[in-house]
C-alpha positions as a LaTeX table, in Angstrom:
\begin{tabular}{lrrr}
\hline
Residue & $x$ (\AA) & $y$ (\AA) & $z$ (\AA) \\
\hline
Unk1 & 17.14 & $-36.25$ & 42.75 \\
Unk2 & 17.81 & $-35.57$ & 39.15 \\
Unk3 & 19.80 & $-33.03$ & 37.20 \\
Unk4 & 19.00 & $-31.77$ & 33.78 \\
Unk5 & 22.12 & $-31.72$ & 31.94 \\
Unk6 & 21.85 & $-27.84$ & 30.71 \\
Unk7 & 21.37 & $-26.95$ & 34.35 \\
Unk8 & 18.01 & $-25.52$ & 33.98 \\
Unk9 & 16.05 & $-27.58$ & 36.79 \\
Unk10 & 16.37 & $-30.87$ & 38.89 \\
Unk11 & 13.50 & $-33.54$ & 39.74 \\
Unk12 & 12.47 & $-34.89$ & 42.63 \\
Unk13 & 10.55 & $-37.85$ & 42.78 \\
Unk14 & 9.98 & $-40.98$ & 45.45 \\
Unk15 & 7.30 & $-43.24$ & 45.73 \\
Unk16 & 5.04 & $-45.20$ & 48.99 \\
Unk17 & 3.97 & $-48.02$ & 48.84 \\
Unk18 & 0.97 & $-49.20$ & 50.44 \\
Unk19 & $-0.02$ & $-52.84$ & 52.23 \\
Unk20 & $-2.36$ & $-53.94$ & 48.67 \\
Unk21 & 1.05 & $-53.66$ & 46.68 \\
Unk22 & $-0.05$ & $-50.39$ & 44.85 \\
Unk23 & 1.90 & $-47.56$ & 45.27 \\
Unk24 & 1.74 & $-43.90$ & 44.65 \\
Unk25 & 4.21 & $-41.52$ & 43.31 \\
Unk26 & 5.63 & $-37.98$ & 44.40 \\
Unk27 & 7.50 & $-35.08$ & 43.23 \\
Unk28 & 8.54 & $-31.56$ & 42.24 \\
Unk29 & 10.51 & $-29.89$ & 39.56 \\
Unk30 & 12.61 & $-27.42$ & 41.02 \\
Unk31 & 13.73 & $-24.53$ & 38.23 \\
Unk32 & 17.11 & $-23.50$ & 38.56 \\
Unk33 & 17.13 & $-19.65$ & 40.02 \\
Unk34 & 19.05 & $-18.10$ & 42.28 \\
Unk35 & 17.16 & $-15.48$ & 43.20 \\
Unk36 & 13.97 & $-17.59$ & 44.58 \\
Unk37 & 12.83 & $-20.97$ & 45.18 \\
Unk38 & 10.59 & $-22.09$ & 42.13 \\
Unk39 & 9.13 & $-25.28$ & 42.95 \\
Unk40 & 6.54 & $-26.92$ & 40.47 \\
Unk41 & 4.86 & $-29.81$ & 42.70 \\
Unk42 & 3.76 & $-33.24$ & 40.33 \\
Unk43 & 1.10 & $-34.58$ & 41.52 \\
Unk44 & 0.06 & $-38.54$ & 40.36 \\
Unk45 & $-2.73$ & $-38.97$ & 38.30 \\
Unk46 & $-1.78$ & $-42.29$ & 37.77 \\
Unk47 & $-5.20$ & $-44.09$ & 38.68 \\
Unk48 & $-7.11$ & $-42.10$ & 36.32 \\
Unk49 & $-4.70$ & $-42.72$ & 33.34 \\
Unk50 & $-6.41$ & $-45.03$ & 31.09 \\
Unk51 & $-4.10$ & $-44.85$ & 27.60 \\
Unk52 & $-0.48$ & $-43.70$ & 29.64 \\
Unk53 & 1.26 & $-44.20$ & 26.19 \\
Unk54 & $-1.10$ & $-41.47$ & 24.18 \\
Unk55 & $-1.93$ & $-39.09$ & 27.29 \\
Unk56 & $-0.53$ & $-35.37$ & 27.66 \\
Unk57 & $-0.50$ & $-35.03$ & 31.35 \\
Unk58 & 0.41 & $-31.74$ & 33.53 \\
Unk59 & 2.23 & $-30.92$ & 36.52 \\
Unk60 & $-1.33$ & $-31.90$ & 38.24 \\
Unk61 & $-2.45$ & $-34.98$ & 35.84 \\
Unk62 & 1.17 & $-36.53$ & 36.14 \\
Unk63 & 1.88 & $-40.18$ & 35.08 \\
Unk64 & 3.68 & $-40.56$ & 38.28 \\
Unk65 & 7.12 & $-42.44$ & 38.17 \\
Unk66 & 10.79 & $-42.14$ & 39.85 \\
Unk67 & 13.02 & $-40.10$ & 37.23 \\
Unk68 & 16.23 & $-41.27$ & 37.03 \\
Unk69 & 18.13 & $-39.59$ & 33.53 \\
Unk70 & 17.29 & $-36.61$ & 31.69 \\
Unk71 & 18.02 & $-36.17$ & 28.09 \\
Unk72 & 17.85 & $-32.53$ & 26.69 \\
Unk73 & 17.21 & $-32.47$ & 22.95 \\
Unk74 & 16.35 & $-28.97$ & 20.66 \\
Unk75 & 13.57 & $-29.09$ & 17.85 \\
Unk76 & 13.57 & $-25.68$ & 16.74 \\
Unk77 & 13.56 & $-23.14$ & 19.55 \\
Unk78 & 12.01 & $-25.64$ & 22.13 \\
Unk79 & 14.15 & $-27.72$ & 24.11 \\
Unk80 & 12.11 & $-31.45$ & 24.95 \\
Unk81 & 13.21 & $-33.56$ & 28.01 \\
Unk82 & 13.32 & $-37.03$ & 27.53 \\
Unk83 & 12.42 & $-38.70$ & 31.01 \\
Unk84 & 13.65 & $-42.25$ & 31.38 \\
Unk85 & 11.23 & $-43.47$ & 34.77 \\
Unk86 & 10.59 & $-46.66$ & 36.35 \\
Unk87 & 7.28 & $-47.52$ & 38.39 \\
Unk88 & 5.80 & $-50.57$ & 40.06 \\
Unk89 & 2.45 & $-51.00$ & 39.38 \\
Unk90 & 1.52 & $-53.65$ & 42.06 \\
Unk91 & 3.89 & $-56.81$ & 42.87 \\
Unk92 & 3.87 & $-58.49$ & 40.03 \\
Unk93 & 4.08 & $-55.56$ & 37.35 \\
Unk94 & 6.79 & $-52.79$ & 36.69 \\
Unk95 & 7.32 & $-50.22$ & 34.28 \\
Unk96 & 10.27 & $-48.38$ & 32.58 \\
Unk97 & 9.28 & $-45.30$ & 30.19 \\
Unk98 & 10.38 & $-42.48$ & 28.31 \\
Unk99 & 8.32 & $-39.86$ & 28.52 \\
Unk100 & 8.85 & $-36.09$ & 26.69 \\
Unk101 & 8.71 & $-33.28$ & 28.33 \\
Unk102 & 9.09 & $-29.76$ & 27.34 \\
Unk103 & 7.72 & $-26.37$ & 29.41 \\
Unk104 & 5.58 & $-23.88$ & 28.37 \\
Unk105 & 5.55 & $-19.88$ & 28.04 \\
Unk106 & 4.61 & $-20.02$ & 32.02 \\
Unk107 & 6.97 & $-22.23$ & 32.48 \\
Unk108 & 5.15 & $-25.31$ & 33.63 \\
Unk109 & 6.41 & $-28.74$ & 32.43 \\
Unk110 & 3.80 & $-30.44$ & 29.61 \\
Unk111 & 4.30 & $-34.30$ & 29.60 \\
Unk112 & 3.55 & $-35.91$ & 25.93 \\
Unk113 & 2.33 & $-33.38$ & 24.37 \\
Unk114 & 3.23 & $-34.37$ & 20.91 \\
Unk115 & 3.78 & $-37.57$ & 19.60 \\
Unk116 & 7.32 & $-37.77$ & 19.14 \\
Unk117 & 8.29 & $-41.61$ & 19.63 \\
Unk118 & 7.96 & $-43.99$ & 16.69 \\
Unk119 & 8.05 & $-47.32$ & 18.32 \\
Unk120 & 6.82 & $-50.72$ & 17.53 \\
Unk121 & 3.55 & $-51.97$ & 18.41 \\
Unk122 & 2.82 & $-55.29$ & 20.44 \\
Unk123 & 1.58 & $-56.84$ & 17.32 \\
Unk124 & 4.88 & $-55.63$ & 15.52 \\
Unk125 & 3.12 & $-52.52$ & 13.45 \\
Unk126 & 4.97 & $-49.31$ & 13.40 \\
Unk127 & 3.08 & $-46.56$ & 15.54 \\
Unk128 & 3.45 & $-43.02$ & 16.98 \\
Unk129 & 3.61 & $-42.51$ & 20.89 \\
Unk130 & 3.28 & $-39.39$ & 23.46 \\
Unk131 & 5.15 & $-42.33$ & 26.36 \\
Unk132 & 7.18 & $-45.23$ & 25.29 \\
Unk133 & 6.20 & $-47.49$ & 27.98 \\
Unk134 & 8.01 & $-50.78$ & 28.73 \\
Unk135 & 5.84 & $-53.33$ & 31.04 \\
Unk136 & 7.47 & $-56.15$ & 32.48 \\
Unk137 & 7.58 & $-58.79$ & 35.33 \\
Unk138 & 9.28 & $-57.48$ & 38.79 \\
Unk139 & 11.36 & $-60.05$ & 39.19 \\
Unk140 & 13.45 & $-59.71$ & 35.90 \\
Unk141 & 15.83 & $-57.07$ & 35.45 \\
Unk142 & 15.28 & $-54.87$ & 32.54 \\
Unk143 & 17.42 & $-51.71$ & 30.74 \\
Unk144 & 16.01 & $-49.02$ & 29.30 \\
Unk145 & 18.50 & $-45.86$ & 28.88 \\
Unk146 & 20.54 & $-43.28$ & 26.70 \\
Unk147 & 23.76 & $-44.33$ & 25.35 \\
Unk148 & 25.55 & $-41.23$ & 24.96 \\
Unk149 & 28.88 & $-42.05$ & 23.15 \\
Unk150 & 26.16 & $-43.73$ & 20.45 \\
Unk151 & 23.40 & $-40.92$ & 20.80 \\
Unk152 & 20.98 & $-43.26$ & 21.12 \\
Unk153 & 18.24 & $-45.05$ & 23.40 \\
Unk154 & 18.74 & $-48.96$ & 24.56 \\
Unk155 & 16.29 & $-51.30$ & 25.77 \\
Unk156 & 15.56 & $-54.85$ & 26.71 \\
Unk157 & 13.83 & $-57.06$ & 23.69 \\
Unk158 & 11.15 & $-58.50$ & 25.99 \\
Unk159 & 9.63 & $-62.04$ & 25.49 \\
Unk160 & 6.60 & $-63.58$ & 27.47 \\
Unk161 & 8.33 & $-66.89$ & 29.49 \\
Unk162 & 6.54 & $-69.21$ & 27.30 \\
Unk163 & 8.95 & $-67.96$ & 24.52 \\
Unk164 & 11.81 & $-67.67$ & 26.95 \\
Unk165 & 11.32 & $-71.49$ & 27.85 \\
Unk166 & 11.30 & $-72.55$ & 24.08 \\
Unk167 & 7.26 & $-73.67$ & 24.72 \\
Unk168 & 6.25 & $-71.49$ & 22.08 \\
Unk169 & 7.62 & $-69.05$ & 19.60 \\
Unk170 & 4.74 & $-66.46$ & 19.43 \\
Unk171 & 5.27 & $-63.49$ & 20.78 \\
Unk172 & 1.75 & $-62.86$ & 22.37 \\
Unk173 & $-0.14$ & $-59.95$ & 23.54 \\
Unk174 & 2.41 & $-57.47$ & 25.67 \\
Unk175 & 1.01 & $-58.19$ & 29.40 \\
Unk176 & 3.77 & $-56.78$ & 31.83 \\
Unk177 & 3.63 & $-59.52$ & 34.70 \\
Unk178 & 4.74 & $-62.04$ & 31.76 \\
Unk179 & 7.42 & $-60.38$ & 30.11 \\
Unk180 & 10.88 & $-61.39$ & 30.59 \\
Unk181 & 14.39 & $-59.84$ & 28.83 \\
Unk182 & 15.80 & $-62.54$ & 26.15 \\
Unk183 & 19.04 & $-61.51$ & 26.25 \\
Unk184 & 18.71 & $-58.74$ & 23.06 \\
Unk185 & 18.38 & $-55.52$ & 22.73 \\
Unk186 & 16.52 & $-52.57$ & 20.56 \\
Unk187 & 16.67 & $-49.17$ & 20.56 \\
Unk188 & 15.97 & $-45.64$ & 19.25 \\
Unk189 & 17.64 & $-43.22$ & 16.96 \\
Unk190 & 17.17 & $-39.27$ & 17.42 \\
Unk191 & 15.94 & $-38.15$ & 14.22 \\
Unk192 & 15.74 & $-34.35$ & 14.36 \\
Unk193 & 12.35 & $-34.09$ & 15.77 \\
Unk194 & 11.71 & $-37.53$ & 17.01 \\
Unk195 & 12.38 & $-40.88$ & 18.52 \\
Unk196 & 13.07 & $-43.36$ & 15.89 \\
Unk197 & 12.88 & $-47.29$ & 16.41 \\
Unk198 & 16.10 & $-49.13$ & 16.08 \\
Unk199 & 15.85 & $-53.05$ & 16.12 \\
Unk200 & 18.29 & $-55.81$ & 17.01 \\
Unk201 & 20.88 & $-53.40$ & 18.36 \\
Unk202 & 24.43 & $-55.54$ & 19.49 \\
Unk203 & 24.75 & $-55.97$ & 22.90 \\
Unk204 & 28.98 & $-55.23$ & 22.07 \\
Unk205 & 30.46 & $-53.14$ & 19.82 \\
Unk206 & 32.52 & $-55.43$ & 18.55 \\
Unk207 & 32.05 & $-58.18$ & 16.07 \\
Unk208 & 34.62 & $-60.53$ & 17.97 \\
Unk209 & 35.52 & $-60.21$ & 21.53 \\
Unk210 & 39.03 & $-57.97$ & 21.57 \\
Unk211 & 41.82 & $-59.98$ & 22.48 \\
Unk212 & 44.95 & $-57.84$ & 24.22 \\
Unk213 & 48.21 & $-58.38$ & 22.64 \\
Unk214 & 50.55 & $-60.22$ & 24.58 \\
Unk215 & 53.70 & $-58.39$ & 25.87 \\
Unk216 & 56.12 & $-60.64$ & 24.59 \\
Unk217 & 54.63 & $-60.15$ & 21.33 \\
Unk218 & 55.13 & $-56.25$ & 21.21 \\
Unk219 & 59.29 & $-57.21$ & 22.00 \\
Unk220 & 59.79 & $-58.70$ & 18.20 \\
\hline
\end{tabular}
């Protein structure tokens, strides 16, 4: 369970997994009222979901995921949801995302419906996303969340394990069973209507590693 920050609904989402490895996601958006249950059910579309990073889905074409942080963000009158997700796609394969999310004048929640992430490309061009989508091998442990004291977005760089062994330093095409975290990190920026790409973003704060002062010290 999930709770929008500006109280206006909660998530639920949980996922089965089946004996091939696949699994298959569930959920609901509940709107906050207090007068009557409004529940909005999700229902995974996942299989049919060819291009997840360019696809506006629906309540009942949903790129089906586990929700775990909700970012509310204004552009104009319309408030957008940033969904940070994870998924397994079978053993070998997961997935963290952002995905935006706003509702409409019936109040039903529109995934991706505008292009509002400006992310680098496999191959290192710049290009414009509905889902950031961040594939990588189960095994590893991988980041992907809002920083809030820094208003921004962090993420795992990800390197295939050729590159993480030192056998090779070309990046290669972005398959998610062979991507591994290095050890950096990137990022985005909110720029007043959209996600902007931040690169080689410090893992610290600080330039030196802080070093108390010892007690003694403060005596003279």
């Amino acid at each position: 369970i999930t709770e929008s920050p500006d109280d206006k609904f909660r998530t639920f989402t949980m996922a089965i997994q089946f004996d091939n490895g696949s699994s298959r996601y569930y959920g609901a958006i509940q709107m906050h009222d207090e007068k009557k249950l409004q529940l909005v059910p999700l229902i995974d579309y996942s299989p049919a979901i060819r291009k997840y990073e360019d696809t506006t889905c629906s309540a009942k074409t949903w790129y089906g995921n586990i929700i775990y942080k909700i970012v509310p963000l204004k552009v104009g009158k319309t408030t957008y949801y940033t969904l940070f997700g994870w998924k397994a796609v079978n053993p070998m394969e997961c997935r963290k995302m952002m995905d935006m999310m706003h509702f409409d004048e019936n109040q039903q929640p529109i995934f991706g419906e505008e292009a509002m992430i400006h992310c680098k490309n496999f191959d290192s061009t710049m290009v414009w996303r509905k889902r950031f989508v961040l594939p990588y091998n189960c095994s590893a442990a991988v980041s992907l969340n809002y920083d809030a004291e820094n208003n921004r977005v962090m993420f795992d760089h990800l390197v295939t394990k050729a590159v993480l062994q030192g056998k090779t330093n070309m990046p290669g095409r972005q398959r998610g069973y062979d991507q591994y975290p290095d050890g950096t990190y990137e990022g985005f920026k909110w720029e007043k209507d959209h996600w902007e790409y931040l690169a080689d973003i410090p893992s610290d704060p600080y330039q030196t590693a802080p070093v108390p002062v010892p007690f003694f010290d403060k005596q003279r």
